[in-house]
Backbone as CSV, one residue per row, in Angstrom:
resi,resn,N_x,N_y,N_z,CA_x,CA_y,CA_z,C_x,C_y,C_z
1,UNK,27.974,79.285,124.699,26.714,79.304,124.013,25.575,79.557,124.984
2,UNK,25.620,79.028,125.950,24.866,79.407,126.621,24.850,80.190,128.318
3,UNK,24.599,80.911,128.475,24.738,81.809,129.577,23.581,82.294,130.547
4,UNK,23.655,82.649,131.900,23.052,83.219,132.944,22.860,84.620,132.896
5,UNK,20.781,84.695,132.605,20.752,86.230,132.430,20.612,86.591,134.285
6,UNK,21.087,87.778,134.402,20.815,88.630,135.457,19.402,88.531,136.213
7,UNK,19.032,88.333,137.200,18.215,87.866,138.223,17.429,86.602,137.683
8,UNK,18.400,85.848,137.131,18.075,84.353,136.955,18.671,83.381,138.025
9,UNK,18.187,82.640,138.089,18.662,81.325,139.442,19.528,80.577,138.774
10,UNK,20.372,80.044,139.427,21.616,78.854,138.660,20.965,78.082,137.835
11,UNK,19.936,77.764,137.867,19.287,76.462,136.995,18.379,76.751,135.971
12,UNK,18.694,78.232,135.828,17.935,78.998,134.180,19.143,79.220,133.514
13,UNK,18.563,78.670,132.384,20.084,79.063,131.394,19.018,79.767,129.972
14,UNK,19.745,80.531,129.258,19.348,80.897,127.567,20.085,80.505,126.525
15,UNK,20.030,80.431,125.393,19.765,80.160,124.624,19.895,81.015,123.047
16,UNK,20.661,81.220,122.542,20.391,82.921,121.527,20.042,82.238,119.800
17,UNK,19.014,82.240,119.430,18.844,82.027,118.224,18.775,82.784,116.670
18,UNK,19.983,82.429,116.257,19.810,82.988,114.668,19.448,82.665,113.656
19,UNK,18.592,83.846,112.449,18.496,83.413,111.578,19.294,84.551,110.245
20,UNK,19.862,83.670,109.317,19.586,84.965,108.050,18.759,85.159,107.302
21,UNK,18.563,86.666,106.892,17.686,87.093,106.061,18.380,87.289,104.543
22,UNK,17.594,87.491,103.581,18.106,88.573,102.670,17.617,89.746,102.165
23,UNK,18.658,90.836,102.050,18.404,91.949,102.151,19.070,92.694,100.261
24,UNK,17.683,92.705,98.999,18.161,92.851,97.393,18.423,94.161,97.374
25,UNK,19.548,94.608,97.079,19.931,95.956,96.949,20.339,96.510,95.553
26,UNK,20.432,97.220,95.044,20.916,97.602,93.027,21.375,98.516,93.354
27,UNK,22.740,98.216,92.652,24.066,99.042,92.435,23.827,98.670,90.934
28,UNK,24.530,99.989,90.765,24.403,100.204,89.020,25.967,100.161,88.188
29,UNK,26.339,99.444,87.660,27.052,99.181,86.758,27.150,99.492,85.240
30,UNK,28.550,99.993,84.610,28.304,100.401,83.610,28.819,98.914,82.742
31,UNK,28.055,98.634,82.034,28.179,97.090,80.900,28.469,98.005,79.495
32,UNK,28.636,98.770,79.251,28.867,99.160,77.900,28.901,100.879,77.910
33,UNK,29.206,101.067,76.467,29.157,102.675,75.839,28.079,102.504,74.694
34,UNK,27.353,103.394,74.391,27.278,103.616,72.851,27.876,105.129,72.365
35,UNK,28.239,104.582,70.995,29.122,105.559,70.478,28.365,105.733,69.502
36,UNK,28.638,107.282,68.681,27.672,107.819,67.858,28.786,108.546,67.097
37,UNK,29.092,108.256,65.680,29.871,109.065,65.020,29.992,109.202,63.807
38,UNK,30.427,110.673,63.104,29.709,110.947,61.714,30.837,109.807,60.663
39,UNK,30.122,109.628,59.645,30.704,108.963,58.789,30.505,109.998,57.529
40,UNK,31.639,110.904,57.183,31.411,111.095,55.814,31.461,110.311,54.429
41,UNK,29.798,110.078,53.472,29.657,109.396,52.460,30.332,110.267,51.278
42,UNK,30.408,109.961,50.429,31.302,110.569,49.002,30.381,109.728,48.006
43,UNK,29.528,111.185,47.320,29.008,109.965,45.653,29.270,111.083,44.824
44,UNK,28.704,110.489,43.515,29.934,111.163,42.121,28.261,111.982,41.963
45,UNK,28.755,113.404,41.773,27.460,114.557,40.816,28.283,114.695,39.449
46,UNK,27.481,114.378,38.740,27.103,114.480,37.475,26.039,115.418,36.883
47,UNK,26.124,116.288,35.973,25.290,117.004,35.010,25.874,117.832,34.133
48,UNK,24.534,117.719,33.191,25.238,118.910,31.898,24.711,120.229,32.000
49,UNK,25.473,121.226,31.720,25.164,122.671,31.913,25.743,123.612,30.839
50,UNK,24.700,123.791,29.818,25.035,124.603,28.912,25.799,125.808,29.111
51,UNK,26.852,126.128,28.070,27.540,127.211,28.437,28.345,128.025,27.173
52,UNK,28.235,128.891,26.866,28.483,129.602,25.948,29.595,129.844,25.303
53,UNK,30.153,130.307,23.997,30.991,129.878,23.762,31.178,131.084,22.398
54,UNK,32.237,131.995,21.946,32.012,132.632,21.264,32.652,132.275,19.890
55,UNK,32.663,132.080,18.688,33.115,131.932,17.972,33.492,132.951,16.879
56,UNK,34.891,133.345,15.953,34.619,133.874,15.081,34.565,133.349,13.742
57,UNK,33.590,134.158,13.101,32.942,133.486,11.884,33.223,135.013,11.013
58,UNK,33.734,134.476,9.519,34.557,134.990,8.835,33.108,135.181,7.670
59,UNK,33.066,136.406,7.171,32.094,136.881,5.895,32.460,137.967,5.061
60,UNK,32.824,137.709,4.029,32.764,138.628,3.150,31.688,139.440,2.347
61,UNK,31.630,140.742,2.496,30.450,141.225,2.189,30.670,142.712,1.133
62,UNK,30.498,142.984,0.366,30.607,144.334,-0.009,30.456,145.107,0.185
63,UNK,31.495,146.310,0.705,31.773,147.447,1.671,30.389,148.432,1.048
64,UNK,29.997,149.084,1.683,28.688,149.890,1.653,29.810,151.392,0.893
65,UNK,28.732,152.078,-0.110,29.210,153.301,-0.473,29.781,153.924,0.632
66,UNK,29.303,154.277,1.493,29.397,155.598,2.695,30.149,154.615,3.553
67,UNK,30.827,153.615,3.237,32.162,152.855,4.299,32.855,153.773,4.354
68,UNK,33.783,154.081,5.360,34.614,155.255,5.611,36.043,153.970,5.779
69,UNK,35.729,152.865,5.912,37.059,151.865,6.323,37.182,152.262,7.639
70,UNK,37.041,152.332,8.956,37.608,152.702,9.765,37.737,151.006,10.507
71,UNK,38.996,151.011,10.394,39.095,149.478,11.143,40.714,149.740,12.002
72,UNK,40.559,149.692,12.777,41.914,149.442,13.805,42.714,148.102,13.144
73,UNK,44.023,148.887,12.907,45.315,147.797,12.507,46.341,147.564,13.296
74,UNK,46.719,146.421,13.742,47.895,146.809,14.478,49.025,147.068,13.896
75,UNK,50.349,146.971,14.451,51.377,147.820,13.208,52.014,146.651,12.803
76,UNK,52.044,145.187,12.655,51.920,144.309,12.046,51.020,144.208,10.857
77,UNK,49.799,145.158,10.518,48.927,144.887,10.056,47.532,144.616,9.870
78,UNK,47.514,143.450,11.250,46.619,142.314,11.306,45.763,143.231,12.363
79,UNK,44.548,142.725,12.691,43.353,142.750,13.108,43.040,141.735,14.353
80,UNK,43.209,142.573,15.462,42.975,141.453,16.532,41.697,142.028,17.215
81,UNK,40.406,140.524,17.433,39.163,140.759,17.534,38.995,139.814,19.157
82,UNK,38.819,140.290,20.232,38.649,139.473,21.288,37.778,138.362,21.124
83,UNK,37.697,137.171,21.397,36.968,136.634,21.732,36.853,135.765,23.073
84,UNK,35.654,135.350,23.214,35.168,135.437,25.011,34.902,133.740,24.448
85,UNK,34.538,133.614,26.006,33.745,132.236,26.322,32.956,131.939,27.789
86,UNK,32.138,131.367,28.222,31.523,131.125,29.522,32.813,130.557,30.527
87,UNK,33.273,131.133,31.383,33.428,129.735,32.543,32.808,129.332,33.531
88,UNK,32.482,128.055,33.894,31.081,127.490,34.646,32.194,127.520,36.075
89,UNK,31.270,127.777,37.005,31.953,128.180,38.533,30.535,127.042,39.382
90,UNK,31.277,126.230,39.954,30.364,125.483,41.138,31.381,125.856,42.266
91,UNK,30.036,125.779,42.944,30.148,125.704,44.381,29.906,125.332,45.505
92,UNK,30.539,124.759,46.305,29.984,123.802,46.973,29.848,124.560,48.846
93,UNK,28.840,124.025,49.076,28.282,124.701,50.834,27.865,124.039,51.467
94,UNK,27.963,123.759,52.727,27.932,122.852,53.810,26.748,123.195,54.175
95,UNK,25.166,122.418,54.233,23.954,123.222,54.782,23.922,121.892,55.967
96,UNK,23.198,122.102,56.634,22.343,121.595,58.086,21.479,120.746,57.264
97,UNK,21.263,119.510,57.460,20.261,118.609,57.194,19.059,117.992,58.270
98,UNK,19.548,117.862,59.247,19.182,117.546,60.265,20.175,117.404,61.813
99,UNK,19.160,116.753,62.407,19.740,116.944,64.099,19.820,115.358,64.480
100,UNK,20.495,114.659,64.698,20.374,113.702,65.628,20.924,113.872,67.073
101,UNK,19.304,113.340,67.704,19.380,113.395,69.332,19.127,111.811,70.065
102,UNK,20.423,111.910,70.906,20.189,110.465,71.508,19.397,110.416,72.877
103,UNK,18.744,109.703,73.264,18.073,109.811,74.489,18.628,108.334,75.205
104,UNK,18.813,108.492,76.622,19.089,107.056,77.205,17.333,106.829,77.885
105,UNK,16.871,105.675,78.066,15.828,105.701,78.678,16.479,104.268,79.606
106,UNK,15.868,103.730,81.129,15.664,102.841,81.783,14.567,101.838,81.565
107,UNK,15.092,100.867,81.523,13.839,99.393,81.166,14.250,98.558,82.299
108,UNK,13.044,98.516,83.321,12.998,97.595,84.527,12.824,96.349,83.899
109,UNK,13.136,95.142,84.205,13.500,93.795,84.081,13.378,92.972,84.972
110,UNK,12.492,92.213,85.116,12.192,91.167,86.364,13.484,90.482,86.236
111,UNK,13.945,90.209,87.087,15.474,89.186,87.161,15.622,88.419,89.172
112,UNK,15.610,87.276,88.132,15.167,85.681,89.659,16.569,86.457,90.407
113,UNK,16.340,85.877,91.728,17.118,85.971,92.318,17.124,84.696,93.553
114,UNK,18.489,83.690,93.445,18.394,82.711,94.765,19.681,82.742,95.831
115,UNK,19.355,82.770,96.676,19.931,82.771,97.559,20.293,81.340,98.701
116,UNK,20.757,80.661,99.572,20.482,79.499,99.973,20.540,80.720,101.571
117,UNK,19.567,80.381,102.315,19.805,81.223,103.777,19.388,79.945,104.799
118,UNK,20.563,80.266,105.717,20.592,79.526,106.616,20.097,79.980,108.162
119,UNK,19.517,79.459,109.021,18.818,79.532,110.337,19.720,78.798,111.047
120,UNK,19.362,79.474,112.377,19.939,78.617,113.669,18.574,78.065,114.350
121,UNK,18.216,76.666,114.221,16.939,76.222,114.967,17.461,75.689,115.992
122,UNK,16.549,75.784,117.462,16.675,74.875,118.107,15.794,74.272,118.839
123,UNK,16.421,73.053,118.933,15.774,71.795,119.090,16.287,71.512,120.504
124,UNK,15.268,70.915,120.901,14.810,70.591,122.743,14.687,68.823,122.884
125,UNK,15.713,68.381,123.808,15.951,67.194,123.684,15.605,66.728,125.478
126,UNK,14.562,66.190,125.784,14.138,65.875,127.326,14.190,64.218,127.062
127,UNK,15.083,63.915,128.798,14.865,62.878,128.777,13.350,62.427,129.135
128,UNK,13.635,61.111,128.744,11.821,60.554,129.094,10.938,60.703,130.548
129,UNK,12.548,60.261,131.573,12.132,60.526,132.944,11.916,61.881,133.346
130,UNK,12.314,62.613,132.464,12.116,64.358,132.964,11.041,64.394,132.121
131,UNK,10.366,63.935,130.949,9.399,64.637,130.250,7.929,65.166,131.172
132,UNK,7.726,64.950,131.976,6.260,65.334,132.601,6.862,66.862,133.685
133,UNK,8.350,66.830,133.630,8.852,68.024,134.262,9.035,69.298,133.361
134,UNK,9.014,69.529,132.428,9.946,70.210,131.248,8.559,70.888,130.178
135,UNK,8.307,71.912,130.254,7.286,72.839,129.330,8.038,73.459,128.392
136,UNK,7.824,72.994,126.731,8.672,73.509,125.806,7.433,74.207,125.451
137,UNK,7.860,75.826,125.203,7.119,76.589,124.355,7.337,76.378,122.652
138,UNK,6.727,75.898,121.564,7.338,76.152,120.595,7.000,77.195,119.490
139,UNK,6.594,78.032,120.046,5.742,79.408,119.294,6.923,80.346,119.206
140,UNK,7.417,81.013,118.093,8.316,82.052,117.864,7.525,83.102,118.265
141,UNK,8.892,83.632,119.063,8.232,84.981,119.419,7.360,86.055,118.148
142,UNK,6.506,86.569,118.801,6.167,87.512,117.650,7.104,88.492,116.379
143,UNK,7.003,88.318,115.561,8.026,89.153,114.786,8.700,87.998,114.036
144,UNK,8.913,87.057,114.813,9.656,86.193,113.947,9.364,84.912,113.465
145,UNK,10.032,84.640,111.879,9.631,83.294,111.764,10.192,82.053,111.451
């Protein structure tokens, strides 16, 4: 512990005193994810939408003088008259509604910090009969405290 510096006399000795400091450093850690993901909803469409519809409707009427009869028969006889009807066609299309954008932002946070730090002091112990021999400096060198 204690040792003879270089062009010192046998009867100087030193002394080496420590202290600790602390030195707060931030390392960044990941504590979590957030996750972001679509949920497709499903609801019931409902509506009414008129739609056409042809019917045949049967009338008897008395053939006009100048009727010539010209009516297509088939060779059964009978009389076949098309009839139609609407069919309703939906359709369904995927449009763009919007955009969701996530942003991360940083929020500084005061957060305590304790430490217990320990020193090396030292202490100067003269006997009584030496005390009028013995000059203790007790001023830390500059820089330190």
């Amino acid at each position: 512990m204690s040792t003879r510096r270089e062009g010192w006399s046998e009867n100087e000795r030193e002394v080496v005193r420590r202290e600790e400091e602390v030195e707060v450093g931030r390392v960044q850690r990941e504590v979590g994810d957030v996750r972001m993901r679509k949920v497709v909803e499903e609801r019931p469409f409902e509506d009414t939408v008129a739609r056409g519809i042809e019917h045949a409707d049967f009338e008897r009427i008395p053939a006009d003088a100048d009727d010539a009869g010209d009516v297509q028969q088939l060779p059964d006889g009978s009389v076949s008259i098309p009839v139609f009807e609407e069919q309703l066609v939906v359709e369904k299309r995927v449009i763009v509604r919007e955009r969701v954008l996530v942003r991360k932002r940083v929020e500084s946070v005061p957060e305590p910090i304790r430490a217990d730090l320990r020193r090396e002091v030292v202490e100067v112990e003269v006997d009584p009969e030496a005390a009028d021999r013995v000059h203790v400096d007790d001023r830390p060198p500059e820089g330190l405290g």
